[in-house]
N, C-alpha and C positions, 0 to 999 in steps of 0.2 A: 504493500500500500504506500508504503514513507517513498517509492520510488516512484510512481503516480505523480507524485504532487511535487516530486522535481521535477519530471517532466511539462508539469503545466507551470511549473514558476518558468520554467526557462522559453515554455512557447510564450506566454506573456512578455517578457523581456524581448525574445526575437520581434514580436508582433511590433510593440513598441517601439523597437529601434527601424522597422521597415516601413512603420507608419510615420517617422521622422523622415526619413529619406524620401519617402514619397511628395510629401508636403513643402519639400524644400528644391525636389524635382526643376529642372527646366522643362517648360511646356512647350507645346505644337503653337504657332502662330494663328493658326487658322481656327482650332479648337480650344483653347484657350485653359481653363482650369479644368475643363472634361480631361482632358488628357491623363488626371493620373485614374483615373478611371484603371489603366493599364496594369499600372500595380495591384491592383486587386485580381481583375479580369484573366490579364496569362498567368499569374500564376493558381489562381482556382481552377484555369481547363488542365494547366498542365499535373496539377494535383490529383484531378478527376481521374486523364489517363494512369498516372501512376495506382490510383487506386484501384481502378478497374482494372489493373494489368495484378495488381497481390492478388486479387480476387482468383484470376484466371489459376497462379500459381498457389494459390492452397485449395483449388479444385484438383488440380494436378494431381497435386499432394495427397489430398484426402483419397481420390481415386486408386493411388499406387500402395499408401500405406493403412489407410482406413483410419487414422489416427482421428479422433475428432478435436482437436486441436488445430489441426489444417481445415478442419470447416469452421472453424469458429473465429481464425483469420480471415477465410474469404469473406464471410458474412459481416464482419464486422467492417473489412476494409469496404464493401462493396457498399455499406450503410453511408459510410465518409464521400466515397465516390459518389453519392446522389447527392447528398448535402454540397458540393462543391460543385456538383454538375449545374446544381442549381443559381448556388452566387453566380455560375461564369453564364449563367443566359439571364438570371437578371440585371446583371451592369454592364452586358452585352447591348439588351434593350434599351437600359437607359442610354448608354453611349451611341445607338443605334439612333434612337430619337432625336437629338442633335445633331448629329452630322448626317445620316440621312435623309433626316428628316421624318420618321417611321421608327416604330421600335420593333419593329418586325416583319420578314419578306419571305415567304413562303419558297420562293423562286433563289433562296440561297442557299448556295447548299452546304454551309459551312450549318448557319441555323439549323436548315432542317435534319440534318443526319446528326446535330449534336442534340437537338431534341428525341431523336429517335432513338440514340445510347439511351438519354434521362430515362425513355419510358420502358425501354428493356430491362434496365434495372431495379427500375419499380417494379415488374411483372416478376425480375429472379428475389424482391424481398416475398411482396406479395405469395407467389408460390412457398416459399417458407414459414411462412404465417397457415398456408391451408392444409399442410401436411402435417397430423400430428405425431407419425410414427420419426425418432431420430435418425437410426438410419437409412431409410428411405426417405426421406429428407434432405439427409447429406449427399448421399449417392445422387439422385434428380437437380438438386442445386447444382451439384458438383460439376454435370454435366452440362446445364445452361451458362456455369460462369466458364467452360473452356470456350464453349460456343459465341459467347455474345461478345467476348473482348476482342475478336475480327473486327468490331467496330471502330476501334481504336486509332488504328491507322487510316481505317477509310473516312474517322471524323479531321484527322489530323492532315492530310493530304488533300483532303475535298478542295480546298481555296487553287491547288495546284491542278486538281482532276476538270472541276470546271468553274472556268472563269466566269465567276457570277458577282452578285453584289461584294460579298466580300473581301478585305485585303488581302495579299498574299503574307506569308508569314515577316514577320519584322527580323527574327533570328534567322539566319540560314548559315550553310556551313562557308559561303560564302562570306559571311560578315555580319553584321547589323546594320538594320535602316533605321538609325535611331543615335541622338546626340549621344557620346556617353556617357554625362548627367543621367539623362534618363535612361540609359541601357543597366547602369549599376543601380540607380534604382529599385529598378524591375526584379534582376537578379540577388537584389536583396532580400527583397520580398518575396521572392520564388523562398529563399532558403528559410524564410521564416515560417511559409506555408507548410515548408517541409517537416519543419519540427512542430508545427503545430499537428499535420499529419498523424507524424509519428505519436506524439503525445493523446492523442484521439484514440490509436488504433491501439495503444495501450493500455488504454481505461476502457473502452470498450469490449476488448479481447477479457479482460477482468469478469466485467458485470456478465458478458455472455457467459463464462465460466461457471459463476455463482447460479445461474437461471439453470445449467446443466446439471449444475447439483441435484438443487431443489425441483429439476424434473425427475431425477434420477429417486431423490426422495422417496415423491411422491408416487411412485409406482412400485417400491418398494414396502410403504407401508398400504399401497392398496390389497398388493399381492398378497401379505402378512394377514390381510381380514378375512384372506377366505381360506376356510379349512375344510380338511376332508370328514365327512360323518363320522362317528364311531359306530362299531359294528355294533353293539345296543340298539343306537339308534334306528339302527337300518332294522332291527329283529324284531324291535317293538311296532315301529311301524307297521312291518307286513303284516300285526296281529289285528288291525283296526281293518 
């Protein structure tokens, strides 16, 4: 537990010092204070994929070695990866509503296939939520988290696959299109995401722990209420 709460002292701190950088950023001429938008923005998608991608790798896992530890990583990171899926399309839209003028275009396809991970990973919690047996639970999850993180690439690549509203990426192995004021920024903030990630998937991987107990419990002492007749029982009976 006492290692929990260094973990969130130290994402606090990281956050703080990314939320400095951000605020003291140089801006886009054209967009003005929207711009740090950015520091929020890439590093919550790029979070999203990294959690959608642990996800893939403790299905793996789970699949190879059955350990329910490797489902209780996927599940947890794959719960983080919706939460962050979600900040990066809502400051997506708000940035979208200014400079496009629109906070939303069907016709991009960055938007639309990064919506379309959001709702696939709703559908692999959801599925977890309607199966109450554990291992077949783990095993069916297991199987949608190797499947759905194909998305990953094809959300991250979309701006390159087709040329649509969206920009193409600012990072590339090319360089940066971006002053580097704002390029360290960013990558500040990436790293503070990261440990906040991590500090997430640590306390969550916990509390899932404890829920696997207390199911384990409770099927335990269900088990324990039921007994088998005593042969009296059964002798006397037959006399009525």
């Amino acid at each position: 537990m006492k290692s929990r709460w260094i973990y969130a002292s130290i994402s606090i701190v990281a956050l703080g010092i990314g939320f400095a950088f951000a605020m003291t950023a140089p801006v886009d001429r054209l967009q003005g204070e929207y711009t740090r938008i950015i520091h929020v923005h890439v590093p919550t998608a790029w979070l999203a994929f990294l959690a959608f991608g642990v996800t893939a790798l403790g299905s793996i896992g789970y699949l190879i070695r059955r350990n329910p530890r490797w489902d209780r990583m996927a599940a947890s990171s794959a719960e983080i990866g919706v939460l962050f899926t979600g900040l990066a399309l809502i400051t997506g839209m708000i940035w979208g509503n200014v400079v496009w003028g629109r906070p939303w275009d069907w016709g991009d396809a960055r938007l639309t296939t990064t919506a379309l991970m959001f709702f696939v990973y709703l559908g692999y919690l959801a599925l977890r939520r309607a199966i109450d047996d554990p291992e077949a639970r783990a095993r069916r999850s297991a199987i949608l988290g190797v499947i759905a993180v194909v998305q990953v690439p094809l959300v991250y690549f979309s701006v390159n696959l087709f040329r649509t509203l969206h920009q193409v990426q600012s990072i590339s192995p090319g360089g940066a299109d971006m002053p580097t004021g704002m390029l360290v920024a960013m990558l500040v903030n990436l790293a503070a995401f990261t440990v906040l990630y991590v500090s997430l998937l640590v306390w969550r991987m916990g509390i899932a722990q404890v829920e696997t107990e207390r199911e384990l419990a409770v099927d335990e002492t269900a088990g324990s209420s039921v007994t088998a007749p005593k042969l009296g029982e059964l002798q006397g009976g037959s006399d009525v």
